[in-house]
N, C-alpha and C positions, 0 to 999 in steps of 0.2 A: 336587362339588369347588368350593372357594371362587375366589374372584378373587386373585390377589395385589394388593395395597393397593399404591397409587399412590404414588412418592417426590413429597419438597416440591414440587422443580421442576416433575415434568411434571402433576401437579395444579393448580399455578400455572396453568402454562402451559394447559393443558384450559379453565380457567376464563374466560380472556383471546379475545378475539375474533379473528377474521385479521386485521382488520382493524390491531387494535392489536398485534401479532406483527407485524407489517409494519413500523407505524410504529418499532418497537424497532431494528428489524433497519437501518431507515434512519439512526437515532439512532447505533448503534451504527459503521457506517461513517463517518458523519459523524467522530465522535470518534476513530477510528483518521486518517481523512485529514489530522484538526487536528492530532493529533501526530506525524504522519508531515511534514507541513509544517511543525511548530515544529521538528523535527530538524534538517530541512532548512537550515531558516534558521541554526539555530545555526551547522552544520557550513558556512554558507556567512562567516556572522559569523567559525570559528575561522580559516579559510582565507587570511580578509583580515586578521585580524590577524598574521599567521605570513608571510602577504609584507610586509607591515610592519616583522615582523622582520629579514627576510631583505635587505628592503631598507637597514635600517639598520645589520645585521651586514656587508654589502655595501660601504657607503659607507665605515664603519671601517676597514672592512679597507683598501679602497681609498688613503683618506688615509695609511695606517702604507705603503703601499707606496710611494706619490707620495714623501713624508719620507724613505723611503731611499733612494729615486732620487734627488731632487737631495742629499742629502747625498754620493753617491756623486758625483753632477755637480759640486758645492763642490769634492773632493777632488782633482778634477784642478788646479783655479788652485791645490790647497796643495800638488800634487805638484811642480806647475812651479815653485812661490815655493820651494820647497825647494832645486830644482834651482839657480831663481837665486842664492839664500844662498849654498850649500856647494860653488858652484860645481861640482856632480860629475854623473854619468849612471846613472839608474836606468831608461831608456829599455826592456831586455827586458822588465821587471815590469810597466813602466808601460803598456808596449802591452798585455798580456795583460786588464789589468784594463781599459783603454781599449775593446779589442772585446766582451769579456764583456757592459757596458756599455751599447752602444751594441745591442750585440744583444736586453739586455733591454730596452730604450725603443723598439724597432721592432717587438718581440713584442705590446704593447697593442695593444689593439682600437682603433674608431673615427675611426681615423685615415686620413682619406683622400689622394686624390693628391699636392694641395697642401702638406699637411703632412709627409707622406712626401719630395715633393722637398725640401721646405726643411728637412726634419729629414739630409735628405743631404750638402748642401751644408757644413750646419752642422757636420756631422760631418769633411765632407771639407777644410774648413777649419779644425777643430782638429787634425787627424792631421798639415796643412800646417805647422802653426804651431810642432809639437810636433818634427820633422823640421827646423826651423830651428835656427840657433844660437840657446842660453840666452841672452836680454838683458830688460832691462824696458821695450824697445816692444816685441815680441812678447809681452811678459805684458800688458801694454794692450791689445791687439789679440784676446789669447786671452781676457782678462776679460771684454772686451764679446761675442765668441762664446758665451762662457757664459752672461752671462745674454739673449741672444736663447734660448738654448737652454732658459734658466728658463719665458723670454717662453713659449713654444712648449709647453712639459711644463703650463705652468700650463695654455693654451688649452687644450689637450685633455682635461686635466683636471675644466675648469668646462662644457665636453662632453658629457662620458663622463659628468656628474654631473646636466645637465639631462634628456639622453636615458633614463638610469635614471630618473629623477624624476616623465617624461612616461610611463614604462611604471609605475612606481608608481600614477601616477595612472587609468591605465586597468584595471588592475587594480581599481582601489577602482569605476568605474563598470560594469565586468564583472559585478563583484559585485551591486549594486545593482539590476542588470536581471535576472541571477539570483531573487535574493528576490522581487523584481516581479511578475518571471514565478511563480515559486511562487508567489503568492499566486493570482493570477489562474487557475492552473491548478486550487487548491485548491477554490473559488468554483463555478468551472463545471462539477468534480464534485463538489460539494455539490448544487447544482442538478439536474445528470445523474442522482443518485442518488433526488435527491426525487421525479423525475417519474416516472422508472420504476419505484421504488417504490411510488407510487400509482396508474401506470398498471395494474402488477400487480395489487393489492391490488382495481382497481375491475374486472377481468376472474377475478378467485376470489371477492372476498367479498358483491357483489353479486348472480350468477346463486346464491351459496350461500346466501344471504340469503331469496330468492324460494321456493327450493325448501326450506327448513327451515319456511318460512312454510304450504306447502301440505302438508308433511307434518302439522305439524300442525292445518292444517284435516282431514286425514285421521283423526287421530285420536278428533274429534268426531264425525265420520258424513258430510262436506260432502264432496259430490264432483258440484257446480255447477261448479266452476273451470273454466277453460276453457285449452286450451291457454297455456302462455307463453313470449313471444318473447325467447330465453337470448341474451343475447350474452357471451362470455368466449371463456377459451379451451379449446381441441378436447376436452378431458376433461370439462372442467364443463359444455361444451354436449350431449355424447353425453348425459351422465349425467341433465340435464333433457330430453332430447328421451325417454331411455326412463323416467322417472318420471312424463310425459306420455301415454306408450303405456301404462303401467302403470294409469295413473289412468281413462282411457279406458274397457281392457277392462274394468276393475272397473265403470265406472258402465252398461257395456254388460249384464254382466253381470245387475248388481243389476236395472237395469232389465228385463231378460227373466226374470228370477225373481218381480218384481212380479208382471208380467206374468202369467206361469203359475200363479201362485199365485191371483189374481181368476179364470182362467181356470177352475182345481182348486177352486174354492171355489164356484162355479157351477153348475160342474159334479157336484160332489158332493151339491148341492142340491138339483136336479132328478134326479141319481140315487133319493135318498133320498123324494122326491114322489112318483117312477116304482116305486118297489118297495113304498109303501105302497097300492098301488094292488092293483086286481084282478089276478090271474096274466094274466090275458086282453092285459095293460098290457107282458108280459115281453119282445116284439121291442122296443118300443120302448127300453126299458131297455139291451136289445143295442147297440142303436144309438149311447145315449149311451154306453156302453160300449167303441164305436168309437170314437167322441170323444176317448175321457179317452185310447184308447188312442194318438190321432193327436196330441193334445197331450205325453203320455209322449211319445213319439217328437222332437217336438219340442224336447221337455227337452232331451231325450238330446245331440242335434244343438247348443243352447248350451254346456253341460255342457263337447262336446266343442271349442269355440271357445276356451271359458277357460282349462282345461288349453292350448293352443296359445298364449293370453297368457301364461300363467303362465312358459311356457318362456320365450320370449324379454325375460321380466322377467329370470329366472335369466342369462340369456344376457348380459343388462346387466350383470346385480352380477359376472359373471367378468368383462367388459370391464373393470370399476370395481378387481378385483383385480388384474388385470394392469400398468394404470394406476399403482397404489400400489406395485407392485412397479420399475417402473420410476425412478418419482418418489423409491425407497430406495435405485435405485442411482446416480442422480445426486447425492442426497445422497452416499453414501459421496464421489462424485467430489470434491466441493467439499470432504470430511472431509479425504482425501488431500492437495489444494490447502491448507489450511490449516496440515496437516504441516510440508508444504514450505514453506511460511512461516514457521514454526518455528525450520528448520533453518537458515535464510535470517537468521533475527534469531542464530540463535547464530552463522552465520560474523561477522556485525556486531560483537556484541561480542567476538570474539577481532580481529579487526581493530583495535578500541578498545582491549585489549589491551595489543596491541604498541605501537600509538602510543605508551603511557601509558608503556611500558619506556623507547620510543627519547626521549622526553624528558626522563626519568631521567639519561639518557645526557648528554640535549647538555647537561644542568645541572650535570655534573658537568663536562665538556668545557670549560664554559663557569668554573667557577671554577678551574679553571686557569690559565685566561685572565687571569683579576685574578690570580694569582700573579707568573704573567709579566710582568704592566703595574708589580706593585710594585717586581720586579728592574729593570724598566729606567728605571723612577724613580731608581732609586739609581746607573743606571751616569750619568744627565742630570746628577743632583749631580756625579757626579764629573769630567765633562766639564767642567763649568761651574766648578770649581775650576781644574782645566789651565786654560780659559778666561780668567781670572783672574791666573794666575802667566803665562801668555803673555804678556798687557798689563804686567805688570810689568816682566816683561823687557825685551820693545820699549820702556818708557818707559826701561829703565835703556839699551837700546843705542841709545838719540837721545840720551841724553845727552855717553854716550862718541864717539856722532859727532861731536855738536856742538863736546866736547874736543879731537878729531882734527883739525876745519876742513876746510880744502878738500879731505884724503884720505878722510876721512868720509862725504863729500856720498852715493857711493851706498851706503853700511851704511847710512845715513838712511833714505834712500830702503824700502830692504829694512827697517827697522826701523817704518816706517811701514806697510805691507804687514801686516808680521806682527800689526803693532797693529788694522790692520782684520781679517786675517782672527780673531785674538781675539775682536773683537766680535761677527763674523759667528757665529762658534763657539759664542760665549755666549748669541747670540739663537738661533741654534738648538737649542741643547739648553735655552733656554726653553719655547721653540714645543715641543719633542718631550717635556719637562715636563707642559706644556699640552695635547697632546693625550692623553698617557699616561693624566692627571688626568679629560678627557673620556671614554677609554675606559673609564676604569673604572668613570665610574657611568653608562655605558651598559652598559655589563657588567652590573651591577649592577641597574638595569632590567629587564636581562634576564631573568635568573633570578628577579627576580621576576613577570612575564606569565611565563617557563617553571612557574615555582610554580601561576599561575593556571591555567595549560594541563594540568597535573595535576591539579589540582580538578579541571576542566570532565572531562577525560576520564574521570576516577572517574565524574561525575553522567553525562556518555554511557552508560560500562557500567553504570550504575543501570537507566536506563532501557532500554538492550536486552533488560536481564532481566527488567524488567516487560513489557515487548512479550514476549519468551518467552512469560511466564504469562499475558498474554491470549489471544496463539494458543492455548494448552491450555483454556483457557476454552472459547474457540470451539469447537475438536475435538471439547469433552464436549457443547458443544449441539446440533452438528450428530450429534453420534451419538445423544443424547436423541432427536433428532427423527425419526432413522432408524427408533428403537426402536419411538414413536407410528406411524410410519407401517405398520410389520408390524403394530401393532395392530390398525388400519384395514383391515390385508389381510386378517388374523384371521377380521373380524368379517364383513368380504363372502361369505368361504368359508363361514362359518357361515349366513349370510343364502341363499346359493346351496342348502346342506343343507336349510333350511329351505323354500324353495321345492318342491326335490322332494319335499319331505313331503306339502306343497301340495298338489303334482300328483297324488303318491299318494292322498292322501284322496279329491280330486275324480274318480278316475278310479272308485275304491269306490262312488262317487255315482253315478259314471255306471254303474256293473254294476250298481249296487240298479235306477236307474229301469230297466235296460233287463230288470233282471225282475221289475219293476214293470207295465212293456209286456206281458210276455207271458201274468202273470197276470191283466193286463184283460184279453187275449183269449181266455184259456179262462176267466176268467167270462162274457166275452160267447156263446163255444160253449154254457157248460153252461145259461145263460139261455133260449137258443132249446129246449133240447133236455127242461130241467126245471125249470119255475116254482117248482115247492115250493122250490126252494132259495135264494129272494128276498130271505128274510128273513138270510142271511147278506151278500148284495149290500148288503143296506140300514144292516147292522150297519158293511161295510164303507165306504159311502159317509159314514156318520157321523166314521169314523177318518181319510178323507181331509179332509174339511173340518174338523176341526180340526187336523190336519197342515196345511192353507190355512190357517188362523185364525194358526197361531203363526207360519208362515216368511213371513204379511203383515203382521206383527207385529214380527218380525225385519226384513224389510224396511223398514218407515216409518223406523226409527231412521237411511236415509241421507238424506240431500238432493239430490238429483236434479236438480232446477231451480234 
């Protein structure tokens, strides 16, 4: 039956040292760590840019809120200048909107005791003022309440804007130590990985090194070598301590086989001397006949030592199977583990995913927003017109006071008023022009990093699907190598078969000499008992020594010393 022929891979890989299978396998975490750490960084880079955002969607927002607070604030001195005009009372309405008011300026945040009491005061003193009779000192009185109350809305304001600003800013150096640390975390297992990976490499490929080294001095006939001192670890050391016992018995062996061979060869020598001799010569023949048979016996007794190596050679290459069995199920484990990592990169990218939807989302969210900012462009135009015909009026109702004279004096008065709050009016719905104009190409801004935040998250889920297809990578090489490793187990169980063959033959050796033994001693009987039949002793003694001749002929071929 043939071998099945080796795929590309595990041929490669056959051919390749442990040494440098190790080094791969260091390379290769390396390069997972490096882009496991450039994700990092990225997804710390996208984080800061998106509080960036948030901080500056923040601020926006913030300013468009401040803007309708004090416009609503403006509106009370236009409610009272109203009152003092038309002389009439819109007091029910004016309260409702008064507390409404006052309730949303105490709802912000950041404001502490101090500005709480005086934000009280200032309240309980326009409610005082508003509860007086209509006159224009009490709207003097109520103007400068208001703008204390500007005073105040501003400070907390400029606040509420630093305090965001300094959490802005910690934010960006949060960040910063983050990546730091990633990198520095990266480094020390790049390093961590190197050493242990040589540390391995020099506790498998060096004791495997030593012992491929004397296997094949084995294979030449040398079996001088002398014990060697294995260090690694417990598998690789077992496996050289019994390829040392193994080597051993062999030279123990060989060497008592010498041995008996010079001995049979000797012996055969002097048998063959002894039978050409006179019958008269035939004890003594007996005797050497005793000899061969005390030396058979001796065999016998090595014979039976080797067989008893031979075992416990066997007994190693099962250790060495069981071993490889073990080392195929720790691989599966680590096959499993990389599964799981797998499945671990596709939740990633469905996380990456969604992201990519909900930004979808806010960009669309977001240009609504410029829809918004363009209507209220248009409602500032048209404020800024009323604005406009306001002033017009106030100029024409000073003129008619001025016509009136001394009855006029407070229409004047009121018509001055109207002509400030005009300008007021019309500087504000500049200012809210102006910021309208800024919202919008911070809008606009926006969606474009929201546009860039779409690319990036496409090129994230790029790459989780490449990390995907490396874990599958992995999985097929860790199973490749589980595959090699049953190979290994294979071929110990075959090696173990082979052994008992061993044992079998040698044990056939050992039944020939030990009737070998017995047929020296019934020649040595028939010796004593009939010389004539010497001449068969003699034919045999010639068949022993060249049996001596070849197996010390066989034997030179090792090296001993």
């Amino acid at each position: 039956m043939k071998a099945k022929p080796l795929n590309p891979i595990r041929k490669a890989l056959s051919r390749i040292s442990v040494i440098y299978q190790v080094l791969f396998l260091i390379i290769l975490m390396i390069m997972l760590m490096t882009i496991q750490s450039i994700n990092g960084s990225r997804a710390i880079d996208m984080i800061q840019k998106n509080t960036g955002k948030i901080y500056d969607n923040t601020a926006t927002i913030r300013a468009e809120n401040d803007v309708e607070v004090e416009i609503d604030v403006e509106r009370i001195r236009s409610y009272y200048l109203a009152l003092l005009v038309n002389n009439s009372t819109i007091e029910s309405e004016f309260k409702i909107n008064l507390n409404v008011l006052f309730n949303l300026i105490k709802a912000r945040q950041n404001i502490d005791d101090s500005i709480n009491k005086k934000l009280d005061e200032t309240f309980a003193n326009i409610r005082a003022i508003l509860d007086k009779p209509v006159n224009a000192y009490n709207y003097a009185i109520l103007s400068q309440e208001i703008d204390n109350l500007h005073n105040t809305l501003r400070y907390v304001r400029n606040t509420t804007s630093s305090m965001n600003y300094n959490l802005y800013l910690d934010s960006e150096n949060l960040a910063d130590k983050l990546r730091n640390s990633n990198k520095r975390l990266m480094l020390v297992g790049m390093v961590c990985i190197t050493l242990l990976g040589l540390l391995v490499a020099g506790f498998i490929y060096i004791p495997l090194k030593n012992m491929v080294k004397r296997v094949k001095s084995l294979e030449t006939g040398d079996l001088s070598q002398k014990d060697a001192l294995v260090t690694g670890s417990r598998e690789v050391t077992e496996t050289a301590k019994g390829l040392d016992k193994a080597i051993t018995g062999l030279r123990g062996l060989i060497t008592n086989i010498s041995e008996q061979s010079i001995t049979l060869d000797q012996t055969s020598a002097e048998l063959s001397s002894i039978s050409s001799e006179t019958g008269t010569l035939a004890m003594e023949v007996a005797k050497s006949a005793n000899e061969l048979a005390i030396a058979s016996s001796e065999q016998v007794r090595q014979i039976t030592e080797a067989i008893s190596s031979i075992q416990e050679l066997s007994n190693t290459v099962i250790q060495v199977t069981q071993d490889a069995q073990k080392i195929a199920s720790a691989s599966g484990q680590v096959a499993e583990a990389a599964i799981n990592g797998q499945q671990v990169t596709n939740n990633v990218a469905t996380e990456i995913n969604a992201l990519y939807d909900s930004t979808n989302e806010v960009a669309e969210a977001t240009n609504l927003l410029i829809q918004t900012s363009e209507e209220i462009a248009g409602i500032t135009s048209i404020i800024e017109g009323i604005s406009e015909q306001t002033t017009l009026l106030a100029l024409n109702a000073s003129i008619e006071a001025a016509r009136a004279g001394e009855h006029g004096k407070g229409f004047a008065v009121v018509a001055k008023e109207v002509g400030k709050l005009a300008k007021r009016s019309k500087l504000s719905a500049q200012s809210i022009s102006d910021l309208v104009i800024e919202t919008k190409n911070r809008t606009n801004h926006s969606v474009q990093l929201m546009q860039q935040g779409i690319t990036r998250a496409e090129a994230g889920k790029n790459l989780a699907e490449k990390a995907t297809v490396t874990f599958q990578e992995i999985n097929q090489a860790l199973m490749n190598t589980i595959k090699e490793i049953e190979i290994i187990a294979t071929s110990t169980k075959q090696m173990a078969r082979n052994n008992d063959k061993a044992t079998d033959a040698i044990s056939a050796i050992s039944a020939i000499s030990e009737e070998n033994l017995a047929n020296t001693e019934e020649v040595s009987a028939i010796t004593q008992e009939q010389s004539a039949s010497m001449e068969q002793v003699t034919s045999l003694a010639d068949n022993l020594r060249e049996i001596a001749g070849t197996l010390k002929r066989a034997v030179e071929q090792f090296e001993l010393k």
